[in-house]
Wavefront OBJ file of the C-alpha trace (Angstrom):
o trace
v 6.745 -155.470 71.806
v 6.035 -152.272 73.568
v 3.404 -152.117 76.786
v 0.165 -151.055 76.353
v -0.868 -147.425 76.746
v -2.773 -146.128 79.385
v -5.385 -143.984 79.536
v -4.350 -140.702 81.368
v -6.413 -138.671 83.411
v -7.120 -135.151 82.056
v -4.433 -133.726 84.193
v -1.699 -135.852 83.258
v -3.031 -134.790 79.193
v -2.439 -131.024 79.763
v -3.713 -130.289 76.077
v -7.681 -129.610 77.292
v -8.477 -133.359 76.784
v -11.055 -134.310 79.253
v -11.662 -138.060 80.130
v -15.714 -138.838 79.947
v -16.786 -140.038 83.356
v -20.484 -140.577 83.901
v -21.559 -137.642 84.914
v -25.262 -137.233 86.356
v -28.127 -135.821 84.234
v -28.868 -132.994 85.709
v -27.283 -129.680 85.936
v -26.175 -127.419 89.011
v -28.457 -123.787 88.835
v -26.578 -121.556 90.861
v -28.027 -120.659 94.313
v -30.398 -117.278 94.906
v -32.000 -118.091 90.940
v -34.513 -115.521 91.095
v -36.967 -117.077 89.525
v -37.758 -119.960 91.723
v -40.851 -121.250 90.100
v -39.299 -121.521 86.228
v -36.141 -122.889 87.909
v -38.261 -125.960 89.162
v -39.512 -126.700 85.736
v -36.405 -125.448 83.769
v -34.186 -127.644 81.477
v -31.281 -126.864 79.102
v -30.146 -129.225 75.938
v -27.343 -132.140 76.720
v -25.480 -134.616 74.363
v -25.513 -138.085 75.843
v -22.329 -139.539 74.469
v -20.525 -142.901 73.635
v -18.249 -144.883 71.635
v -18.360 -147.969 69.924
v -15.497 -149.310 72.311
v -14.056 -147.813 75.972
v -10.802 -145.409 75.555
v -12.175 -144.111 72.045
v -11.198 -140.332 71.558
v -13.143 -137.568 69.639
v -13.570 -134.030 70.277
v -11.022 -133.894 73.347
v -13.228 -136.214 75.143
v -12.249 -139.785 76.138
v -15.304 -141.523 75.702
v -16.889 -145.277 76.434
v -19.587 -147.510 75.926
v -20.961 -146.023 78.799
v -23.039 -142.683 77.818
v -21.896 -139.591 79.242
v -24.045 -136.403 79.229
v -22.705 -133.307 78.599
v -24.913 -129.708 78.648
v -24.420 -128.377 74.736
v -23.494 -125.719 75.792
v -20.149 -126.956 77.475
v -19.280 -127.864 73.639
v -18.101 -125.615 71.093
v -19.510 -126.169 67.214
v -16.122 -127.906 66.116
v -16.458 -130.306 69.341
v -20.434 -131.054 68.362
v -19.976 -131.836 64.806
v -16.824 -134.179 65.272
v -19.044 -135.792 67.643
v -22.374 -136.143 65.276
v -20.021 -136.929 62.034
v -17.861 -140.071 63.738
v -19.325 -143.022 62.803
v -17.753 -144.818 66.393
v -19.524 -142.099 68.432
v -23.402 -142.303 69.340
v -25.131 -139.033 70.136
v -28.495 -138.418 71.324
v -29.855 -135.062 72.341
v -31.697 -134.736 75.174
v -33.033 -132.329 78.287
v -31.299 -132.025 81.241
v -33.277 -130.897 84.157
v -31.513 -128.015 85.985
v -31.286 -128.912 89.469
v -31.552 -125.919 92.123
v -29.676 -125.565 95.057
v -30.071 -124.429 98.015
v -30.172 -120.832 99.235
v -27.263 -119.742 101.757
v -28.052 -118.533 104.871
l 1 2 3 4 5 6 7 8 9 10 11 12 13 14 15 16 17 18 19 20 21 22 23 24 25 26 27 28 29 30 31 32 33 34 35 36 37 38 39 40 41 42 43 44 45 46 47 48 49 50 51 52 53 54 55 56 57 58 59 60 61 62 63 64 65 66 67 68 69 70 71 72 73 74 75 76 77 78 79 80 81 82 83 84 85 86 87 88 89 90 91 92 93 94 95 96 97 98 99 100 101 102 103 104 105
């Protein structure tokens, strides 16, 4: 009997496969936006993400049972509809508040 695989981080992959990690729900706007008062109310469109069981892989993403949420547009067409066709994987589209940050001064 051979030893069980491991999960590798997305590093030790080298092909573009990224391991899902809980990520937060909101999303970085870069600093100096210069529309301050749309920024405070602005959202783009996320995928929140899992799998019927942990280490399950689809799209180049390692997912879990844990949802991950990803901004669409970090996912290409082929990536979104493996997702939403795989009967394992749970999707859910949602709005992720864009989160400003500070000015530098």
């Amino acid at each position: 009997m051979g030893t069980p695989k491991k999960d590798k981080s997305a590093a030790e992959l080298g092909t573009g496969q990224r391991q899902a990690q809980g990520n937060g729900p909101g999303v970085t706007a870069p600093s100096g936006a210069k529309d301050a008062t749309n920024a405070a109310n602005a959202s783009i469109r996320g995928l929140k993400v899992s799998s019927r069981v942990d280490g399950f892989r689809r799209a180049g993403l390692v997912l879990s049972t844990t949802p991950l949420t990803i901004p669409l547009s970090d996912l290409t067409d082929d990536q979104l509809a493996a997702l939403e066709w795989d009967a394992n994987v749970f999707t859910e589209e949602v709005d992720l508040p864009v989160i400003q940050e500070p000015a530098a001064q």
